[in-house]
N, C-alpha and C positions, 0 to 999 in steps of 0.2 A: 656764752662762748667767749667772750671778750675777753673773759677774764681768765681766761684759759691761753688764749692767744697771745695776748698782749706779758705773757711771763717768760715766750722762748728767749734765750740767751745766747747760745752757740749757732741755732737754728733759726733765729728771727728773719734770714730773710724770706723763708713760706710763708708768712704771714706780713707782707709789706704791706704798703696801698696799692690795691688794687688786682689782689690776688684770691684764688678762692677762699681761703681764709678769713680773709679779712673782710671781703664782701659777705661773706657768713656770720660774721661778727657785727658788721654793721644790722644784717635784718634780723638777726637777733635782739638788737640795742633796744630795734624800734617796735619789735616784737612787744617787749617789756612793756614798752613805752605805753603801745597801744591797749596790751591787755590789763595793765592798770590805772589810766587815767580816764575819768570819765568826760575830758574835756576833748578826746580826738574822736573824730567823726570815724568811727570804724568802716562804714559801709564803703569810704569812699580810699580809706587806708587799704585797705585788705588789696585790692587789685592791683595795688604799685607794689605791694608788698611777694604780692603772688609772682609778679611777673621779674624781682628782680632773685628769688627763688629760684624759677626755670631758667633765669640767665644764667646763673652758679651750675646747675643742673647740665645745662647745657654743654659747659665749659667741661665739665667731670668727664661726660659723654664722650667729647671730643677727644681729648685725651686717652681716654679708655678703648675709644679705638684705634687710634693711632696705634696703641699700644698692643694692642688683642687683650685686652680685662675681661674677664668673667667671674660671673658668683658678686660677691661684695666692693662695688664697685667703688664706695668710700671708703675701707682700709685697704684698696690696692690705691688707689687716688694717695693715700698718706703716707704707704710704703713708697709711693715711686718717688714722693717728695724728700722722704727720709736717705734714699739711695742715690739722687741725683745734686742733692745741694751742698757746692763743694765750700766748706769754713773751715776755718784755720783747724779746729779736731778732726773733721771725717778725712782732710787730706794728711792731717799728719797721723791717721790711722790705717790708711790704706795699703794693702799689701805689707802693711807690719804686725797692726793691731793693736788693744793699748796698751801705753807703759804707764807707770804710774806720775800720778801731778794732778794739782789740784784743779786743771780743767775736768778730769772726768766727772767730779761732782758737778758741775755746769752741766755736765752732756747728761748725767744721772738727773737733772732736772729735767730739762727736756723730752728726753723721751719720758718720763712720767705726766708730762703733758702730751703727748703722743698718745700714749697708753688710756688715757681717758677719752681722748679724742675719736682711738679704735672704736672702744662701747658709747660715743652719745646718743644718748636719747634722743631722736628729732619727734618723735610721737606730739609732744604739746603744740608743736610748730604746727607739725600736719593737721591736727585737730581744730587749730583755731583757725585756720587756714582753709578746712576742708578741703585737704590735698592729700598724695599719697606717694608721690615721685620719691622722697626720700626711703622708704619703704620698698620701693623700683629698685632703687640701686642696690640696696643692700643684700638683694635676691635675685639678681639679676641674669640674664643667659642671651647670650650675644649670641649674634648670626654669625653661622661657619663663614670664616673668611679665606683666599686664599692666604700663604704665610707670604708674600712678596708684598701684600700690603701692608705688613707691619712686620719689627722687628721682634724672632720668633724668640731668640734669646732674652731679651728685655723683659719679656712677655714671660716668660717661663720664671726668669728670676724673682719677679714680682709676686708673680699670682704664689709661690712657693713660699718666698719669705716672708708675704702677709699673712698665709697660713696660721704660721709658726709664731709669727708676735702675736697673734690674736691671742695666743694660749701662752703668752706670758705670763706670768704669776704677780709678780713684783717688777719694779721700775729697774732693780739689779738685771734682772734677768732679760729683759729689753735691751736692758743695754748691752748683756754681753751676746746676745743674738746677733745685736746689729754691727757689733765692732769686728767681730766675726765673721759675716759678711764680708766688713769694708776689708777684712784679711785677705779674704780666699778670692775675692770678686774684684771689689775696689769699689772705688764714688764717682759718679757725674760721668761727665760724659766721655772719657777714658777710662772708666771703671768699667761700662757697661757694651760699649763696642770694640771690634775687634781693628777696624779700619777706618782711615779719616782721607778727607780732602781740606783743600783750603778753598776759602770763599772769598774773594778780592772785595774788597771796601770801597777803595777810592784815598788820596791819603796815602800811599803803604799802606795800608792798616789791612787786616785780613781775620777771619774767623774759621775756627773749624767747623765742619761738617760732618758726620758720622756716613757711613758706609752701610745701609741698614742692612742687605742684603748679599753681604761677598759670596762669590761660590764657594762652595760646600765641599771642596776639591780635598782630599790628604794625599799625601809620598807614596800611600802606597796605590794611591790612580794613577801616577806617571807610571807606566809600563816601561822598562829599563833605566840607563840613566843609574846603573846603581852607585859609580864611581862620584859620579856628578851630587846626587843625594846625600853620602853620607859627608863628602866635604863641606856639603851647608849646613847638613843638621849638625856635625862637629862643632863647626864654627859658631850657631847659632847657643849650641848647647855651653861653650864658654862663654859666650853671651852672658849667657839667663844664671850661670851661676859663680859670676863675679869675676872671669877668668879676665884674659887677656885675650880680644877679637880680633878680626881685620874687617874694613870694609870690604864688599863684595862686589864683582862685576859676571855678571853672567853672560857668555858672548857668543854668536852661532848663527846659525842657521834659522831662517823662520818657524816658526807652527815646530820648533823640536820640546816646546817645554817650560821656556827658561820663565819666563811669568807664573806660567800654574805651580812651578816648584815653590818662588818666592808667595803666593797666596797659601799653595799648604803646608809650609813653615808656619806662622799667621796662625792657623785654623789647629796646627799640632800643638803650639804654644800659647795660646790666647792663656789658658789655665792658668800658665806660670807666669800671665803678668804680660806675654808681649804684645805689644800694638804695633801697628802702622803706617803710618802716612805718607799718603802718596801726593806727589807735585812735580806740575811740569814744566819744562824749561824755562819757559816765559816767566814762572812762580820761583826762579832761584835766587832774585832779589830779596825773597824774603827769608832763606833760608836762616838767616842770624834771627831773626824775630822769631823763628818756629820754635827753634834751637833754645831759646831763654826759656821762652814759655812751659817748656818738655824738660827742663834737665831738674829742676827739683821734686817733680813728680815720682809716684813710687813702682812706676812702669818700669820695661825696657822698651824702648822705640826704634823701628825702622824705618828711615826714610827713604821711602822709596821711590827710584824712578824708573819708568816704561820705555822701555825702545829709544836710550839717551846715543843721541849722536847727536853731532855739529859742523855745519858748511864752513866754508874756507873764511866768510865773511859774519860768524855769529860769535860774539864775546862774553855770552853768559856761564862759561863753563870756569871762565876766572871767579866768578861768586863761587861755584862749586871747588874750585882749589883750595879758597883761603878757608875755606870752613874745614873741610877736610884733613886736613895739616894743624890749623889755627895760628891766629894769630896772637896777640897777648893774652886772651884767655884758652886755659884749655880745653880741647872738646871733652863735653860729659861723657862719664862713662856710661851713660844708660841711654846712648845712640851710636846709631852704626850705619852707615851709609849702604845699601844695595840697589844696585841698576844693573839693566837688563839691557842689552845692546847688539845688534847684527854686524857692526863693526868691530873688532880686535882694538883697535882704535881710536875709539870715540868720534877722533878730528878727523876730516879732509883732509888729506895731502896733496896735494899736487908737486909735478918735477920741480917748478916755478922754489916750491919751499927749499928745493936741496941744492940750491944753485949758491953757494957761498958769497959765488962774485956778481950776485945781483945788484945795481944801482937803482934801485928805485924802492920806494919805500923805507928798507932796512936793510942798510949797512952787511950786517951778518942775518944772513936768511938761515942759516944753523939754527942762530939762537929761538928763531917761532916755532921751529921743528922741534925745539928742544922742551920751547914753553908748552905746546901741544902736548909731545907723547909725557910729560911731567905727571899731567893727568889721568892717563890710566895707571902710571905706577904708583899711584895713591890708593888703590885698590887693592891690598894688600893679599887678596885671592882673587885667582881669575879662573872662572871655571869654561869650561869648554863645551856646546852642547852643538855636537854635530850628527846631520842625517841621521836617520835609522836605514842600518841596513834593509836591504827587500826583505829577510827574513824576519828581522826586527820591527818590521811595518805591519809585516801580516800579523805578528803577535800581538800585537797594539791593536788589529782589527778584530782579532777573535777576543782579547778582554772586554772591548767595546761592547761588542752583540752580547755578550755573555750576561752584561751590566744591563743592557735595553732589552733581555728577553729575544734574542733573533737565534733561531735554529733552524739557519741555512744550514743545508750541504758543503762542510768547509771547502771542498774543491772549489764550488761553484760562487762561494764565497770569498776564496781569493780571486780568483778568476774577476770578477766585478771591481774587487776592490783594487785590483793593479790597472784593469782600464783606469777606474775612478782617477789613478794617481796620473796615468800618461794623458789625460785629456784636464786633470786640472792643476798643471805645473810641479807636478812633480810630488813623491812620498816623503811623508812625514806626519808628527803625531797628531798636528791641523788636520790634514786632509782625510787620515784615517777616520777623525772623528766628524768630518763633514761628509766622508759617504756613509759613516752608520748613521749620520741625521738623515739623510738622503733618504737606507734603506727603510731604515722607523717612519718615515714621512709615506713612504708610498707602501708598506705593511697594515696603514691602520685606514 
């Protein structure tokens, strides 16, 4: 296997120290070692040998559920390696595909070491070994999981495109399977998800995080809102195909939407490439750092933020200015700024702000007023998402039941649903869908 491993080029880091690979390589080494010299004590070789087998073994396992694997669970192990490790070819192929240069002979080596890797024979291993776990995996049938324990996309991509390399013919043909792929899909771990966070270090320093399970929300859940809808999806649709965008600000009322729009934009668009990351306030110090990291990638990116507002005494929304605008670099074109917000506003105001001839603090109290509302007019859309009318509630209640299976009596059905809304602060698309949780709670 050494000798197999030890030839990636474009792909070498699956096979670092201390990776399945490579620890497969090692008990191979000694495999050899053991089955041709007659000076190693085999009786006392074979159990270290055994047990650093089931650690490898183990490690596959883990990941394969992580992941939801079924069937052969070393070329899905190989596919998820081939689709997650991002080198200077698989990123400069992603969402393009390839062009011509003489790295793809590189990559054409590669997967022809992949390609033999699909078919190895562990039979001699298992035989000397009297074991059969590699024989397990390869036949393998996982216990039904729910899908919130693993990422159902990931899982589907995988188990689909190991399929399909299995039945590769030629090292050509691998290869344009997977560049193919890295087209339509993408690599690593902006390839494979649709949503991210960031993970604070210490340092500055920060890491993404995947979103394994966003809800599963589209535009056409949001009952009404039609006006509101097509202004995002316009926008986002010069997005995605090179036009000219604005960032966004969604502004309103609680429970009317403004989040579940920006998540099934996300879930409408994932295909064409968009992702989005989401951070919160206290995380706007790094938004330069995100911002580098994201603009040579072959995405489009949302950055998004949740219920963005700020007290008379918070100064983080100046990070969000200068990015916004930019300052000697220009912002990429493959991000876009959208926050959701119950203030028109963003900032606190207070009278205190518009009193010109204040002496304390700042001279010209204008100009904080001025610095404040600067920032929502960087927002180059500002959508509007207010109440649903009482009629427009009840409709929001009957698609609900409609979606959960409830065939109340609609009389009796509104009737419930309007108390619901006067005893819990009032109607809207929150509330309608916390009394159909209600009515499905006490139905089953």
């Amino acid at each position: 296997m050494y000798n197999l491993t030890s030839q990636f080029i474009m792909y070498n880091h699956v096979a670092a120290k201390g990776t399945v690979l490579d620890r497969l390589s090692c008990i191979y080494n000694k495999y050899e070692k053991y089955k041709h010299s007659k000076k190693v004590n085999k009786k006392s070789g074979k159990p270290t040998l055994i047990k650093e087998v089931y650690d490898v073994i183990n490690n596959i396992l883990k990941i394969s559920t992580t992941n939801g694997f079924d069937g052969n669970l070393w070329q899905n192990y190989l596919t998820y390696l081939i689709i997650t490790d991002e080198n200077s070819f698989s990123i400069v192929t992603e969402k393009q595909g390839a062009k011509d240069g003489t790295v793809n002979d590189f990559a054409v080596n590669d997967f022809g070491i992949f390609r033999k890797l699909f078919s190895f024979d562990f039979s001699g291993l298992e035989e000397y070994l009297d074991i059969n776990c590699f024989s397990k995996i390869c036949n393998y049938k996982s216990i039904k999981k729910h899908e919130l324990m693993y990422n159902r996309d990931i899982s589907e991509c995988v188990r689909k495109l190991s399929n399909t390399l299995a039945g590769a013919l030629s090292d050509e043909e691998f290869f344009n399977i997977v560049t193919e792929f890295y087209k339509n899909v993408g690599v690593g771990l902006f390839g494979l998800n649709k949503a991210f966070r960031i993970r604070e270090k210490g340092d500055n320093d920060f890491d993404f995080i995947s979103v394994s399970n966003m809800e599963r929300v589209m535009l056409n859940d949001l009952v009404g809102y039609h006006r509101q809808k097509q202004m995002l999806t316009e926008n986002t649709e010069n997005f995605l195909n090179g036009k000219k965008a604005n960032n966004v600000l969604l502004y309103g009322d609680s429970g009317t939407g403004k989040s579940t729009s920006v998540k099934a934009i996300v879930n409408e668009y994932y295909n064409r490439g968009l992702r989005m990351i989401e951070i919160y306030k206290h995380q706007f110090k790094y938004i330069s750092g995100i911002i580098s990291r994201i603009k040579n990638r072959g995405y489009k990116f949302i950055i998004y933020m949740d219920d963005l507002s700020f007290e008379d005494n918070e100064t983080e929304y100046k990070f969000l200015k200068a990015v916004m605008v930019g300052g000697v670099e220009t912002k990429p074109e493959n991000i876009l700024i959208y926050a959701t917000s119950n203030r028109r506003h963003l900032i606190k105001e207070t009278w205190k702000d518009k009193n010109d001839m204040e002496h304390t603090d700042d001279l010209h109290r204008s100009d904080t007023v001025e610095e404040k509302m600067s920032l929502v007019n960087r927002f180059g859309i500002k959508i509007n998402y207010g109440k649903p009318t009482p009629l427009e509630y009840l409709e929001i209640v009957d698609h609900l039941a409609a979606l959960n299976g409830i065939h109340e009596d609609p009389s009796e059905l509104h009737r419930k649903a309007n108390a619901w809304g006067i005893r819990n602060g009032g109607i809207s698309g929150r509330t309608a869908e916390q009394f159909i949780n209600h009515i499905s709670g006490s139905s089953n």
